[in-house]
N, C-alpha and C positions, 0 to 999 in steps of 0.2 A: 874220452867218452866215459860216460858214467853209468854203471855198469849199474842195473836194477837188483832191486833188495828185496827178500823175503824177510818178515820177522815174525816171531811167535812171540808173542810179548806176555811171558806165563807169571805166574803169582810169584811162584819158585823160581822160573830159570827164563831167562831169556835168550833165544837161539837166534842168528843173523845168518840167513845162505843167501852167496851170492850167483848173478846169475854167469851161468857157467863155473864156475870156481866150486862149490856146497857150498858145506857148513863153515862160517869162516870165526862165527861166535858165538861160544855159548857159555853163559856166565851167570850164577846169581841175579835175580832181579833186587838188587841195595846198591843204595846209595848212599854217602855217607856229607853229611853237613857239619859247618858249624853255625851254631843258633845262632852265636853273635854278630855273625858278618853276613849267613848266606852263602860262604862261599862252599861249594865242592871240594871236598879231600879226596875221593876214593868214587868208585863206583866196583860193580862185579865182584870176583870174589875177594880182592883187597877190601872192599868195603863189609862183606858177609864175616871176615876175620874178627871184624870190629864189633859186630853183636853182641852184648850186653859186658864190652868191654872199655868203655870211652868214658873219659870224663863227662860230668852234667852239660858241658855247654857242645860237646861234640853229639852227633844224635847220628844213626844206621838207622836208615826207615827203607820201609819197602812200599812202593809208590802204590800197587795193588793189593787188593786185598779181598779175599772172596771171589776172587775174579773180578772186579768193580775197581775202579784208579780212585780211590781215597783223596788223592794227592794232584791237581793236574798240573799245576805248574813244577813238579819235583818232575813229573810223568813226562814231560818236554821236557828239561834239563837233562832228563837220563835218555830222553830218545835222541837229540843232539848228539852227547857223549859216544852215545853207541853208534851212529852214522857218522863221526869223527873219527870213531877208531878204524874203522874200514873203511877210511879214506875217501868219504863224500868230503867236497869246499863248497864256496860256494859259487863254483866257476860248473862244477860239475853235478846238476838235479838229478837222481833216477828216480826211476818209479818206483814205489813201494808198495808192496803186500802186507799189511799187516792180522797176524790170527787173534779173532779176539773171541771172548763166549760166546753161544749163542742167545742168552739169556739179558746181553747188556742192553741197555735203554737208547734213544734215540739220541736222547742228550750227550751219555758217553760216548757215543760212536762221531758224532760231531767233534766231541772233545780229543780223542783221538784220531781224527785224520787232520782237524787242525794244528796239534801238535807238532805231528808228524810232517806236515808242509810249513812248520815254520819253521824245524828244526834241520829243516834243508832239502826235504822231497820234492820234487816238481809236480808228483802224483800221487795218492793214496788211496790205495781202493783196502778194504777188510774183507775178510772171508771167515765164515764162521770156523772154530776148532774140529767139531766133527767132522765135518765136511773136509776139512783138508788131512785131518787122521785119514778118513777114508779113503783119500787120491795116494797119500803117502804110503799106503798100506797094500795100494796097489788093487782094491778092489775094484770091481766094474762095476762102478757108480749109476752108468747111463745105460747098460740094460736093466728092463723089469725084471728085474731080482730083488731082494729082500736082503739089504747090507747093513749089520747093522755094528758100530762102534760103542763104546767105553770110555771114556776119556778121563781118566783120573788127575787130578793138577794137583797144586800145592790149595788151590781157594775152591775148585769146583767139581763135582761129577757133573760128567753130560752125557746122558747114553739118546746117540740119533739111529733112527731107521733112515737109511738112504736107498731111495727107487729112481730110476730114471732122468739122475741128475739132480734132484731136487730131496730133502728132507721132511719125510711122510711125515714122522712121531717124532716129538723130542722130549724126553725129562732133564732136566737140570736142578739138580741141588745147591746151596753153597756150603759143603764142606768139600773136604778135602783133605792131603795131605798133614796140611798146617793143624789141622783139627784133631791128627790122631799124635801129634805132637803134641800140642796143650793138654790130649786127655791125660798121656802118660805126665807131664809135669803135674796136675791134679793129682796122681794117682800116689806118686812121691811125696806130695805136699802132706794129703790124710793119713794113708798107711805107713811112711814112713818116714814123717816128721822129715823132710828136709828136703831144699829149696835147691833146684837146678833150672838151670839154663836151657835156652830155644836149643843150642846147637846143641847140650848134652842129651835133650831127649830126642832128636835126630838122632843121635849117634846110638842111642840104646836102639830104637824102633830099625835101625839099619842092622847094630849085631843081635838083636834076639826078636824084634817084632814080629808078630804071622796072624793071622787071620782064623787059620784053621790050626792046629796040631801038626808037626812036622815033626821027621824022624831028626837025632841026635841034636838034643835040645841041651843047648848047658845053659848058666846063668852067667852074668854079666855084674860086675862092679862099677856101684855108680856113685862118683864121689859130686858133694854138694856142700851147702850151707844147713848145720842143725837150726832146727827153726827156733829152739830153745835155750842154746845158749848161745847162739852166733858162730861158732865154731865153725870150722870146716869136718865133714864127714864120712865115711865112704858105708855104701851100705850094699848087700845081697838081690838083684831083681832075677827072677824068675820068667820063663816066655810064658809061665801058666796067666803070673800076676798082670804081663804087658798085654797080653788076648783079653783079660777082665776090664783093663783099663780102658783099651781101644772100641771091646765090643760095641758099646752104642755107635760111635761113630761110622765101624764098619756095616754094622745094621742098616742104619742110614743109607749108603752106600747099595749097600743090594737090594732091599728097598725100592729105591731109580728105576734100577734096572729093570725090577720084577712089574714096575709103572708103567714102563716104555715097554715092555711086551704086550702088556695087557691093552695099550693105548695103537697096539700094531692091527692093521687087516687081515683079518684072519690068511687070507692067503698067500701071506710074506711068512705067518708063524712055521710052515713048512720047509721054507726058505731056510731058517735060523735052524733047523735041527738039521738039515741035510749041511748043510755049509758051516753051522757054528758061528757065536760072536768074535768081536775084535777086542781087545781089550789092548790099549795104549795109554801114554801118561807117565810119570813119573811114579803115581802114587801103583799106579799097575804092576810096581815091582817089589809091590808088599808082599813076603813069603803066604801062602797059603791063597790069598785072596783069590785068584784062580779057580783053583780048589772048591772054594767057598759058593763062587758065584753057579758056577756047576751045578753044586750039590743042590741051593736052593729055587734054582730058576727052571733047573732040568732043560736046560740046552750045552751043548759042546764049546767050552772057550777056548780060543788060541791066541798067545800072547804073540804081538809084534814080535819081531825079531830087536827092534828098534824102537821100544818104547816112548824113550825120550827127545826123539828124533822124527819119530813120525808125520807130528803136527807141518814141523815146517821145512820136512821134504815135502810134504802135497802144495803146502802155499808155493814153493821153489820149484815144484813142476808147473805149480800155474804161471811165473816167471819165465819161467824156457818156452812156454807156451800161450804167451800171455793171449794175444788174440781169438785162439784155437776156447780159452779157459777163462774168457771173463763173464762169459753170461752166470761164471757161480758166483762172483764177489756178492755183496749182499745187496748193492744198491740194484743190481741189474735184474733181481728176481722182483722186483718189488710188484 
């Protein structure tokens, strides 16, 4: 028997819980090709190793981007892959859940559940990300209340009010994670002459990145390429300089938020100060941002216990409960 699947198919990461079983994958969303044949080397985190590390003819691409599949045939070879590795054939179809923005277009959403049943689903229903933050997060979606999530990714913010089962307000951005990563390689590029990498400005934004000020701040050694002589370099960053670098993007970011309040009924605004937002996502575990959204929204945030996890425990509760939880997929609201 073939045992139905959740997937969160995120810019950044992609998560697989099975049903009954959880979470059984979560991995990098790369893949890793060679130009000259086609064929597949790597996917997941073997393939994220490979980032800006491979010969010209070998290429690490990430099949989304912005929240948006850039790529749809790369987007089906890795949805394949990933229902391969937890053991779909093609003797055995389950159903799948897939979590996608809620901001995608009609054409993507077509594009991704055809994928998805060619690369071995029997069924493909989507459900939006908010919406399934918000089952996973355990709020009561389907009383008249005022729920409102965060949803920070690697491509997108999405901040939804959820009442009565259904999604009142939604703002959607496309930045993200990946965006306050680029800021900081710009930031390296002008002030300090020298050329790093995707994974090295993760790795800086993870040891000193923040939003707001935080206590025992040190600096951080960041070695690269001098842009002037070629050389390899290591240079001095600061969490003051990495806050300067990111600002715009975090801006942007609360911004959304402060969108989607304003875009709220006034009598859910009550709602949000007595109960507080959600805030979930990967990018949600930027130091300070918390903090930040607090200060300038003036409502109460509390972070997931499960951040990265969130999304597609609610899709994988609508799997245990598939019947009980399909009038949320997106087709059935229509």
């Amino acid at each position: 028997m073939a045992r139905d699947l959740a997937i969160d198919l995120g810019t950044a990461n992609t998560l697989v819980y099975m049903k009954g079983r959880g979470i059984v994958l979560n991995e990098p969303s790369v893949i890793a090709l060679n130009k000259q044949t086609g064929e597949v080397l790597a996917t997941g985190r073997e393939a994220w190793q490979m980032i800006g590390r491979t010969p010209g003819y070998i290429v690490a691409v990430r099949p989304l981007r912005g929240g948006a599949i850039t790529d749809f045939d790369i987007t089906e070879r890795m949805i394949r892959l990933l229902l391969q590795r937890v053991g779909v054939t093609r003797w055995n179809r389950p159903k799948v859940v897939i979590c996608v923005p809620s901001a995608i277009t009609e054409v993507e959403r077509r594009a991704v559940t055809d994928a998805a049943r060619r690369a071995g689903a029997a069924d493909a229903q989507l459900i939006e990300q908010p919406l399934a933050a918000a089952i996973g997060a355990d709020l009561p979606i389907d009383e008249p209340v005022g729920n409102m999530v965060i949803d920070i990714g690697g491509g997108t913010v999405e901040t939804a009010v959820i009442s009565l089962g259904g999604v009142v307000a939604l703002e959607a951005v496309r930045v993200g994670s990946f965006d306050i990563d680029a800021a900081i390689q710009g930031f390296a590029r002008r002030e300090h002459g020298v050329a790093i990498g995707e994974r090295t400005a993760e790795e800086i934004k993870m040891a000193i990145g923040s939003a707001d000020p935080t206590p025992d701040e040190v600096q951080a050694e960041v070695r690269g390429r001098d842009l002037m002589t070629g050389l390899p370099k290591t240079v001095l960053m600061t969490p003051e300089e990495v806050r300067l670098a990111i600002d715009d993007v975090v801006t942007t970011m609360v911004q959304s938020v402060q969108r989607c309040l304003a875009k709220s009924p006034p009598e859910l605004a009550q709602d949000f100060i007595a109960r507080g937002v959600h805030l979930v996502g990967g990018g949600a575990m930027l130091r300070g941002l918390k903090e930040r959204i607090e200060r300038e929204c003036g409502v109460p945030v509390l972070m997931s216990p499960m951040p990265l996890e969130a999304v597609v425990l609610g899709a994988g509760h609508c799997i245990e409960h598939y019947d009980a939880l399909k009038n949320m997929f997106m087709g059935a609201r229509r």
